[in-house]
C-alpha positions in Angstrom: 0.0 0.0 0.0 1.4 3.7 -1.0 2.1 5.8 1.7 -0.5 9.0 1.3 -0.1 12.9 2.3 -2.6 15.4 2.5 -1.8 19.2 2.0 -1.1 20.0 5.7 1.3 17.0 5.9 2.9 17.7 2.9 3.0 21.1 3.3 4.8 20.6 6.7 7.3 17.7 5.4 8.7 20.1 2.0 8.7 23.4 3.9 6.3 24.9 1.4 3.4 26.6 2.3 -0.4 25.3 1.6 -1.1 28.2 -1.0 2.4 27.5 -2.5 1.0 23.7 -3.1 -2.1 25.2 -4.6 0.0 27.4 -6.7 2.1 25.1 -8.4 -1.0 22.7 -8.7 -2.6 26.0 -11.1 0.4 26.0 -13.2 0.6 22.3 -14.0 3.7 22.0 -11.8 2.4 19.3 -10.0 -0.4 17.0 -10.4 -2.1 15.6 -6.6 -4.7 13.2 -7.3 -8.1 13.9 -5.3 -10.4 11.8 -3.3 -13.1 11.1 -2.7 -14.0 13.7 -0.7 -11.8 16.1 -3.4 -9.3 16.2 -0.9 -5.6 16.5 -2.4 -3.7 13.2 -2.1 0.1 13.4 -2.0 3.0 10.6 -2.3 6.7 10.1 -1.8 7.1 10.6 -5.5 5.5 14.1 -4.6 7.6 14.5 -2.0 10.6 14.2 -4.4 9.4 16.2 -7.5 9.1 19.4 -4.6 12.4 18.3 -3.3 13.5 18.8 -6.8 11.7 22.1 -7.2 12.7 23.1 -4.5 16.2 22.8 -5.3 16.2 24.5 -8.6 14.3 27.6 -7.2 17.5 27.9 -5.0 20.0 27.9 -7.4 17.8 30.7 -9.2 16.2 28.5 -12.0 13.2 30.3 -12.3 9.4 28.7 -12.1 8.8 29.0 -15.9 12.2 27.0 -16.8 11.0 24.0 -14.0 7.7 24.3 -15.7 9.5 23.6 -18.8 11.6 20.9 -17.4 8.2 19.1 -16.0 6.5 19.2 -19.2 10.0 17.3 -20.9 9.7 15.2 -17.7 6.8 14.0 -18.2 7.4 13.2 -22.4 9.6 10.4 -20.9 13.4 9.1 -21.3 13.8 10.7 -24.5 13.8 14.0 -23.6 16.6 13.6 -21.2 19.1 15.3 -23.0 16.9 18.5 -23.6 16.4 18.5 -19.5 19.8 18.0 -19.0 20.9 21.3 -21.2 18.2 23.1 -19.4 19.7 22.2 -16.3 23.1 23.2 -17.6 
């Protein structure tokens, strides 16, 4: 069974605010599933893909370049050297 999150606990574990989480979720940054109640659900994988954003906004990588990186993320394996030069 996956180990689930909701906002609050999420929200505490990444050191990002609620309305951060909500934010990111309006620009397609990340994707929480709902349930049944339409309550946000959150995983470990979360957990990592805001580790990861978090760690970009600190070197200065600005949102719309992550947002960039996410959508070649998410095209799979062959995009890998495209995220790597936009990491670069």
């Amino acid at each position: 069974m996956v180990k689930t999150y909701s906002i609050s606990e999420i929200a505490t574990l990444t050191r990002l605010s609620a309305p951060t989480l909500r934010y990111y979720e309006s620009i397609g940054l990340i994707h929480p599933v709902r349930n049944e109640a339409n309550y946000r659900i959150f995983t470990d994988q979360d957990i990592r893909w805001l580790t990861f954003i978090k760690r970009a906004k600190a070197t200065g990588m600005p949102l719309s370049k992550i947002i960039t990186y996410a959508q070649l993320r998410k095209q799979g394996n062959s995009t890998i050297a495209a995220r790597i030069r936009l990491l670069r």
